[in-house]
C-alpha positions as MATLAB code, in Angstrom:
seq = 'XXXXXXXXXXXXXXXXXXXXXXXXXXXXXXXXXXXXXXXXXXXXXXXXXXXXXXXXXXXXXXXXXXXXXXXXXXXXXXXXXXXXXXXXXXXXXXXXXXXXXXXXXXXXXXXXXXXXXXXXXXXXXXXXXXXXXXXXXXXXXXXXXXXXXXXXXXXXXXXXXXXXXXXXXXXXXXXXXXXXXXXXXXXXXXXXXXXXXXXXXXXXXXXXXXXXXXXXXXXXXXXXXXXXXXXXXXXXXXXXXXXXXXXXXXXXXXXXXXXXXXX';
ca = [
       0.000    0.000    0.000;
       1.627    3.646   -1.160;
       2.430    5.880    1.354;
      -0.634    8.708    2.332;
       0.201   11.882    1.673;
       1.326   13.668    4.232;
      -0.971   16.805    5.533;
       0.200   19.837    5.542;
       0.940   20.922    9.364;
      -0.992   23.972   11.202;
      -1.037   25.638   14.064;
       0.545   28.464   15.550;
       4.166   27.996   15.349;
       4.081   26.891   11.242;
       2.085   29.869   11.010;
       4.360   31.893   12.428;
       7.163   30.072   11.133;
       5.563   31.006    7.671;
       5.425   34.533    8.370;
       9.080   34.792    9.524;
      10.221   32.749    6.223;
       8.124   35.366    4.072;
       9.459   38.535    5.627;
      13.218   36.823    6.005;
      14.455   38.030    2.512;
      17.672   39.480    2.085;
      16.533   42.717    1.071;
      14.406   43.258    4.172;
      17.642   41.804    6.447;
      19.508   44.632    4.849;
      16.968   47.253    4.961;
      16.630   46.193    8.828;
      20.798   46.470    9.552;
      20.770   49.757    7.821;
      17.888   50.876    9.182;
      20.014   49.898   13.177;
      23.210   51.074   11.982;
      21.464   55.038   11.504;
      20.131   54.912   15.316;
      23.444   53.908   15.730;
      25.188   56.771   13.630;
      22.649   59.386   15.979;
      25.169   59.180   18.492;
      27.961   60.551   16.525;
      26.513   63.210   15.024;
      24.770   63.829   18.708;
      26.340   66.174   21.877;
      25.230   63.664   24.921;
      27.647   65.632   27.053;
      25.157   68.717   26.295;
      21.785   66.182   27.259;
      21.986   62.340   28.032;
      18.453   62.125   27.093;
      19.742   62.471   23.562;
      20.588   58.923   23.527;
      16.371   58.592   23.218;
      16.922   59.509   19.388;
      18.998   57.206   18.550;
      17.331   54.311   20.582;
      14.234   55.569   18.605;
      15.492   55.640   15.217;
      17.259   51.884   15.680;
      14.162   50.650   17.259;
      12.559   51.420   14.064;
      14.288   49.002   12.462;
      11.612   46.835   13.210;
       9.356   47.916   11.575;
      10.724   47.730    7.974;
       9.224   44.484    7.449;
       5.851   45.390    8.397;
       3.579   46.003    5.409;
       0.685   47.752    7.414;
       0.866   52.007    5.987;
       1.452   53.321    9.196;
       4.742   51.335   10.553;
       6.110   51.792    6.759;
       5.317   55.933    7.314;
       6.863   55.893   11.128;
      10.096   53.705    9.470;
      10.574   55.755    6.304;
      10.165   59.056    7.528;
      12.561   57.905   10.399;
      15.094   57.303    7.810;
      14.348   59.978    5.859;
      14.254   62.513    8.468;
      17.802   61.189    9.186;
      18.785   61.413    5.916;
      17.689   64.981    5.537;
      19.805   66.037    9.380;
      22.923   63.914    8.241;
      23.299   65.572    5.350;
      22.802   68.864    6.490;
      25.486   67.936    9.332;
      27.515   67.542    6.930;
      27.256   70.433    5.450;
      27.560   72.318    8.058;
      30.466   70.355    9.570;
      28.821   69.408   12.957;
      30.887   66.776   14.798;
      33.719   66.957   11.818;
      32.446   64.344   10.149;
      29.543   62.825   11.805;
      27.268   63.965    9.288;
      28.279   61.202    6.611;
      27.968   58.216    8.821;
      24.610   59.364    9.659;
      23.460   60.016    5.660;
      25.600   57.385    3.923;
      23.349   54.068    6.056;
      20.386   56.289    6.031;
      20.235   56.654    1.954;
      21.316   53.241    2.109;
      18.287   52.092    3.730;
      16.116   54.507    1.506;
      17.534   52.803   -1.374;
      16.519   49.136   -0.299;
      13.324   50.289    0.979;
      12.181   51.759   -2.190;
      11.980   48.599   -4.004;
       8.296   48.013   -2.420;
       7.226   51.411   -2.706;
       4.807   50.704   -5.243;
       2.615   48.439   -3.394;
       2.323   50.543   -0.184;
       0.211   53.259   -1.367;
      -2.946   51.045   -2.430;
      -5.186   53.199   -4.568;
      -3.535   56.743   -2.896;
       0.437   55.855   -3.587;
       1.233   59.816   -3.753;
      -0.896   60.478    0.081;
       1.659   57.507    1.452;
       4.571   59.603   -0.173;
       3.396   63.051    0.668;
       2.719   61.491    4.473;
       6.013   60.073    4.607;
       7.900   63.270    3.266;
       5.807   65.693    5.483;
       6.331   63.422    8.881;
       9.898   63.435    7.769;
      10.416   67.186    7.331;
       8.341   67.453   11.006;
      11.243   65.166   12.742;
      14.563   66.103   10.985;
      13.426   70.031   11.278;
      12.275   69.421   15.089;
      15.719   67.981   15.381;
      17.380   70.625   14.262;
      15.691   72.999   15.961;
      16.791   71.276   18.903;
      20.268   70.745   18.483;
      19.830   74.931   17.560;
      18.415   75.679   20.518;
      21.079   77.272   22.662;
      22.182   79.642   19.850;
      18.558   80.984   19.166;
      18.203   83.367   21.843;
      21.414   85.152   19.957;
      20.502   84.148   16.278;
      16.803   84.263   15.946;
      17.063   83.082   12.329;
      17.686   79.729   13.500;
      13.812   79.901   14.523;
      13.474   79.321   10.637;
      13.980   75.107   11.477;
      10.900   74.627   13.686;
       8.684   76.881   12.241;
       9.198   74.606    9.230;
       8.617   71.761   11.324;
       4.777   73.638   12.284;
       4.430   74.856    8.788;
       4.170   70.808    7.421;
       2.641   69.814   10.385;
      -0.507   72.723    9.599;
      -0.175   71.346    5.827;
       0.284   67.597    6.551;
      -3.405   68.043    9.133;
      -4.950   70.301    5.799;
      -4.092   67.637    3.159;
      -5.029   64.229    5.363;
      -8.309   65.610    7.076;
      -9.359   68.598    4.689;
      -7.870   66.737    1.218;
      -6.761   69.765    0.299;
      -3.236   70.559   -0.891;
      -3.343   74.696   -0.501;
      -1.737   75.262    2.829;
       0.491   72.378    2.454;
       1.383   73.811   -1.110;
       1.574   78.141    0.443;
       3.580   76.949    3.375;
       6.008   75.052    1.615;
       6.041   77.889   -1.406;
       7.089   80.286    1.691;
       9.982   77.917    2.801;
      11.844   77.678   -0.071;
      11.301   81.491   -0.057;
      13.412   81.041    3.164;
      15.573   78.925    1.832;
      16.733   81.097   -0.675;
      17.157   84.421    0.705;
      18.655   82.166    3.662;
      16.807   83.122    6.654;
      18.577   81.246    8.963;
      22.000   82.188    7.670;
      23.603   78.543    7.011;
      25.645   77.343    4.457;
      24.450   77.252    0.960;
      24.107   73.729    0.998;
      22.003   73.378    4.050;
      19.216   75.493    2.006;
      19.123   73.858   -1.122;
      18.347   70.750    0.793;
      15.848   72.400    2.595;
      14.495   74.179   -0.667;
      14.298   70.792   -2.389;
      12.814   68.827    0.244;
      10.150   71.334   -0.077;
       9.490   71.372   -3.161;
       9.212   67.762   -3.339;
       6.372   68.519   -0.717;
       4.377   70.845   -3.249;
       4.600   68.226   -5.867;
       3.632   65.678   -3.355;
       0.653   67.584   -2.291;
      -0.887   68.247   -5.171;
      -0.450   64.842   -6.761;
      -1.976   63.306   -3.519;
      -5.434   64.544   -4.132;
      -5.436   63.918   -8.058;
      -5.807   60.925   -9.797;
      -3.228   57.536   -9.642;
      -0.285   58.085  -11.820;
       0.231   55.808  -14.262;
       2.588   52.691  -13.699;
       4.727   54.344  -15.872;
       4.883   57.804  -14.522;
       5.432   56.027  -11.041;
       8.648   54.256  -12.027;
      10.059   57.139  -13.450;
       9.237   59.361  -10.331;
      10.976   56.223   -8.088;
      14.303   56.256  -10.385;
      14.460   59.967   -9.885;
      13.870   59.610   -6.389;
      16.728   57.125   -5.838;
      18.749   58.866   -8.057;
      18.397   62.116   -5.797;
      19.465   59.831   -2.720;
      22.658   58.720   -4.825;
      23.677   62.415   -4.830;
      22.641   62.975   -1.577;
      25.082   60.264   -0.660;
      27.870   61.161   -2.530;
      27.566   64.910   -1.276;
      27.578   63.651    2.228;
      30.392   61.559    1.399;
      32.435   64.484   -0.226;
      31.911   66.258    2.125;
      32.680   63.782    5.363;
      35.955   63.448    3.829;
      36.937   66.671    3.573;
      36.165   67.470    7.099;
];
């Protein structure tokens, strides 16, 4: 008599088992170490001797390492715009020469992570792909200018154009609540229009470099915002927006790089 079949085996651990296998791809493994190694970068680009409780950023950006294997929207926003908003302070460390630097250890696993990540952009939007990208980008923006405004803080009281960082972190949080609650793009798209004002006549009085990163960031915000209340893009027109997007991170990189070495 053959052999029966043998029947397939459930319960909770081959479920879970299962789930681990599907999420355990290499890309996501990288994504994940990246993703660790930036928390872990914080704390060279951060002054603990200034505030121990510093240390909380970079526990909170490595914890969100986590996360990048998640596929629900919201751990994918809190993970990305982690990264991003790290992405965004590195390189402007860098710039700046904070911590010699400090800036392009913080950027270089940071775009690095962006760049893995960005291979499963396309399914994470659902119907609204450009709302999960103008989300991301505005929560972003919120933390890496909050940040900044924080490691700014004791030179405000002398150099009040520093104040420039978190009212840009209040201007996309106003536009971010408009464009999720209202669905409209306006204030999102005026508030952004009157940062890269700032940016260019350099309100805050930083290096030239620091302000076309914050000029560009928001302008990707204006584009965002008005594309998230309009109809899908096309396949097409997405692919081409996500190889300009990692082709921006590339530079982004290699600036921080540059730069890192020179200091």
């Amino acid at each position: 008599m053959a052999d029966a079949p043998a029947l397939p085996v459930t319960g909770p651990r081959p479920r879970f088992r299962a789930r681990v296998h599907a999420r355990a791809q290499p890309w996501r493994i990288a994504a994940m170490g990246l993703a660790a190694l930036t928390g872990v970068a914080w704390f060279a680009v951060l002054e603990l001797d200034w505030s121990p409780w510093l240390a909380l950023i970079g526990a909170a950006v490595a914890s969100c390492s986590v996360l990048v294997p998640l596929r629900g929207l919201v751990p994918q926003v809190i993970a990305r715009a982690a990264l991003w908003a790290s992405f965004v302070v590195g390189l402007c460390a860098a710039s700046a020469g904070w911590n010699g630097g400090a800036g392009a250890l913080l950027a270089l696993p940071a775009g690095g992570a962006l760049l893995v990540v960005s291979r499963v952009g396309r399914r994470l939007g659902g119907r609204e792909p450009m709302m999960f990208y103008a989300t991301v980008l505005a929560v972003a923006d919120i933390g890496a200018h909050g940040l900044i405004a924080i490691f700014t803080l004791p030179e405000a009281s002398s150099h009040g154009g520093l104040l420039f960082f978190p009212a840009i972190a209040i201007a996309n949080l106003i536009g971010l609540a408009c464009l999720r609650l209202a669905r409209t793009p306006l204030p999102h798209v005026v508030l952004n229009a009157l940062v890269v004002a700032g940016a260019v006549s350099d309100v805050a009085g930083v290096k030239g470099t620091v302000d076309v990163a914050i000029g560009v960031v928001a302008l990707l915000q204006i584009v965002a915002a008005i594309l998230a209340v309009g109809p899908a893009p096309s396949p097409a027109a997405r692919q081409a927006a996500l190889r300009w997007l990692r082709a921006s991170i590339v530079v982004g990189m290699g600036i921080a790089l540059v730069l890192g070495l020179l200091a």
